[in-house]
RODO-2510 file (C-alpha; in nm, 4 decimals, decimal comma):
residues 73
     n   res          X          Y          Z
     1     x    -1,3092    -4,6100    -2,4731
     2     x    -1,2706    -4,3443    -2,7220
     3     x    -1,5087    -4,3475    -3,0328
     4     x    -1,4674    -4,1124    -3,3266
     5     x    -1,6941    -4,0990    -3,6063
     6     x    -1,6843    -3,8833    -3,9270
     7     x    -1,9533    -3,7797    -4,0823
     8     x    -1,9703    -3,6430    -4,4323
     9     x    -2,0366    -3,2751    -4,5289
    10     x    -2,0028    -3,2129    -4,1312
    11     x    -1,7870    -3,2320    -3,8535
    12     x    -1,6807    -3,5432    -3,6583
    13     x    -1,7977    -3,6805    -3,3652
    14     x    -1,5900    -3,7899    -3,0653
    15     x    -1,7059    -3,9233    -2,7413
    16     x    -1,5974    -4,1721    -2,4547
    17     x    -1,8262    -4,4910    -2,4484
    18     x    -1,8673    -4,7338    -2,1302
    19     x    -1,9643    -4,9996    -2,3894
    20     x    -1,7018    -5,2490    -2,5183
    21     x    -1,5781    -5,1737    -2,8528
    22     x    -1,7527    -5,5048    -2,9592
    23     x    -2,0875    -5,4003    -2,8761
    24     x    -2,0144    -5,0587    -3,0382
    25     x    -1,8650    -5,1989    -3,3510
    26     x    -2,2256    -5,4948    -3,3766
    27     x    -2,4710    -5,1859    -3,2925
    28     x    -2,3303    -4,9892    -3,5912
    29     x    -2,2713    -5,2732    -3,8328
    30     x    -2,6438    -5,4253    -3,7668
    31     x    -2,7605    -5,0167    -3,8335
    32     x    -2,6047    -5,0159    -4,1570
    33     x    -2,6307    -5,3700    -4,2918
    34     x    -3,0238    -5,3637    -4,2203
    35     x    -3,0297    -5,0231    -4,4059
    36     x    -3,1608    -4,8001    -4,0354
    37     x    -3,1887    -4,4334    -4,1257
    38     x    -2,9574    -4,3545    -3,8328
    39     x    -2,7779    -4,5221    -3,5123
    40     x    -2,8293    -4,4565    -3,1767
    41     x    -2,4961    -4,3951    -2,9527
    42     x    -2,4415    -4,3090    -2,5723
    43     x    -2,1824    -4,1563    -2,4220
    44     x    -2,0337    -4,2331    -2,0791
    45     x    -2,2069    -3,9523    -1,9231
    46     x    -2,5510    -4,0360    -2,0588
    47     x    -2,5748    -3,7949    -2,3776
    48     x    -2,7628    -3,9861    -2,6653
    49     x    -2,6239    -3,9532    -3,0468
    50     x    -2,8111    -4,0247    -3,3468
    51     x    -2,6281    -4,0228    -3,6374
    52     x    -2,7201    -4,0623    -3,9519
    53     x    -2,5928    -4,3751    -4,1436
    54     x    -2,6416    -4,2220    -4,4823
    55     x    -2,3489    -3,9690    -4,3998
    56     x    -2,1017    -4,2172    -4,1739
    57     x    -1,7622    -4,1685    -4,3396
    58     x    -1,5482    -4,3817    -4,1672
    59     x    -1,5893    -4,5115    -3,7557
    60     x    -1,2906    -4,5340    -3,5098
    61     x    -1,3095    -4,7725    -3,2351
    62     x    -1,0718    -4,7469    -2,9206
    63     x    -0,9299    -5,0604    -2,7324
    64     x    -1,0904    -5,1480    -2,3555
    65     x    -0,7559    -5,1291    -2,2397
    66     x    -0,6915    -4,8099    -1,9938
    67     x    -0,3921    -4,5900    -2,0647
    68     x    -0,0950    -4,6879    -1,9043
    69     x     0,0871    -4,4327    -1,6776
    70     x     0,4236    -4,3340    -1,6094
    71     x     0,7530    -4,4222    -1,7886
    72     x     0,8758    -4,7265    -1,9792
    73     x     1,2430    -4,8076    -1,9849
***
């Protein structure tokens, strides 16, 4: 799943995640209710993220459902 983050006064940050977008959405909410200074991310191919919760603008989530390919009539 695709997860996009924007960060303020930067860029943003987009990456394909093997974890469900529950576990993504509970590993960021837990790092920003209990006031962490960043979040800890990886990325299907192993990369690690930290990003810093201070400047998290907004967070998009993808679904677990795989694309769908061909036509629809």
């Amino acid at each position: 799943m695709e997860i996009r983050i924007g960060i303020a006064n930067s860029r943003e940050l987009s990456f394909e995640s093997n974890e469900t977008a529950d576990a993504v959405k509970t590993t960021i909410a837990s790092a920003l209710d209990s006031g962490a200074a960043y979040v800890t991310l990886t990325d299907a191919k192993g990369a690690t993220y930290l990003v810093p919760t201070a400047g998290i603008s907004f967070v998009e989530v993808g679904t677990d459902q795989s694309r769908r390919v061909g036509f629809v009539a």
